[in-house]
DRENMARTOR-959676 format. One line per 10 residues: their letters; for each residue x, y, z of C-alpha. Coordinates in Angstrom, 1 decimal, always signed. Last residue first. Layout:
N
a = X/Y/Z  ... $
***
This chain:
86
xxxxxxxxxx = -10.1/+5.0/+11.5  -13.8/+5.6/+10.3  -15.0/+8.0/+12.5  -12.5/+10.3/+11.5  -13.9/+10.4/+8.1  -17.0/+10.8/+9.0  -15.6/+13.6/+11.2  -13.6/+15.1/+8.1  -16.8/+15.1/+6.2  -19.0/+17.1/+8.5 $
xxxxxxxxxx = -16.0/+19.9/+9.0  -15.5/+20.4/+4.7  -12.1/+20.5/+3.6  -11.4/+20.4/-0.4  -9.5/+17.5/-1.6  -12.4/+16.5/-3.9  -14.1/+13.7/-4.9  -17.8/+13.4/-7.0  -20.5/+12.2/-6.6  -22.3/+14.4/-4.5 $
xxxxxxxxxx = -19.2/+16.3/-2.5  -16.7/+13.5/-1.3  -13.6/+14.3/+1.6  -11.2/+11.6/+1.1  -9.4/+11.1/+4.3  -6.8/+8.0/+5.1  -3.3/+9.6/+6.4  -1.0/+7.1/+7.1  +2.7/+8.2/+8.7  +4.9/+5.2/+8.1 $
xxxxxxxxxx = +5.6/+3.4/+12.0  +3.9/+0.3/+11.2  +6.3/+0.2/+7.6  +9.5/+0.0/+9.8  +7.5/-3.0/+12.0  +6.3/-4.7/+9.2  +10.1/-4.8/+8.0  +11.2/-6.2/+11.5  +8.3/-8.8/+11.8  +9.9/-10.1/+8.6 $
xxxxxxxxxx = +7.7/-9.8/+5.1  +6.8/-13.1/+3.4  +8.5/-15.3/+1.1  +7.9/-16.8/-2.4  +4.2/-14.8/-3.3  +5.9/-11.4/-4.0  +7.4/-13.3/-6.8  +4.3/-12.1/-9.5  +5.8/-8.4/-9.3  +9.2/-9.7/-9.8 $
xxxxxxxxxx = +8.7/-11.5/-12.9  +6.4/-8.6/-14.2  +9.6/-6.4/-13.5  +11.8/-8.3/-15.7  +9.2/-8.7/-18.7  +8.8/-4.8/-18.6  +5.4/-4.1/-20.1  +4.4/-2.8/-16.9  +1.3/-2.3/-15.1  +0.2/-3.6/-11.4 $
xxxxxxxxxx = -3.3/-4.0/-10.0  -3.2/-5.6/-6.5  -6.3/-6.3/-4.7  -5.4/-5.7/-1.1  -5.4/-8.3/+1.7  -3.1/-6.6/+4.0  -0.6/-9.0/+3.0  -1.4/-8.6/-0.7  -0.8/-4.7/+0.3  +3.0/-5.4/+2.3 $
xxxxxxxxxx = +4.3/-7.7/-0.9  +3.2/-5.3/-3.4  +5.3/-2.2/-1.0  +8.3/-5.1/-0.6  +7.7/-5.6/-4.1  +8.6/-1.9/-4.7  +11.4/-1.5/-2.5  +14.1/-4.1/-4.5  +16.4/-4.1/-3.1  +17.6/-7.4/-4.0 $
xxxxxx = +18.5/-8.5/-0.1  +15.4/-6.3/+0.9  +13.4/-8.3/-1.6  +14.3/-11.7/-0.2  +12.8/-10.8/+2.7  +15.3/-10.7/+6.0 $
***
């Protein structure tokens, strides 16, 4: 098991499973603690078990856009170019 299971610590599992995914991570905090944490995401990897759990997480990836600008708002020719990319 990670080592941030045995601290519980849930959000570097989250940081650990985006830099895994290849994700640019952004974090904030002016907590000196939590920046230690944040940068040891890159001392030990995620178990098959944990990426397992967080396989079977509902996802849902739709942004419907309108000109420039995004909206929430439903709209049938955006959700099939949305579909068509999953």
């Amino acid at each position: 098991m990670s080592n941030a299971v045995t601290m519980g610590a849930h959000e570097q599992i989250s940081l650990r499973w985006l830099y895994e995914q290849g994700v640019i991570i952004a974090v904030k905090s002016f907590n000196t603690e939590r920046m230690r944490l944040n940068l040891d995401i890159c001392g030990w990897c995620l178990t098959e078990e944990e990426l397992g759990k967080i396989a079977q997480i509902p996802q849902r990836k739709l942004v419907y856009l309108i000109g420039s600008l995004m909206t929430t708002e439903h709209n049938d020719l955006l959700a099939e170019i949305d579909a068509d990319l999953d």
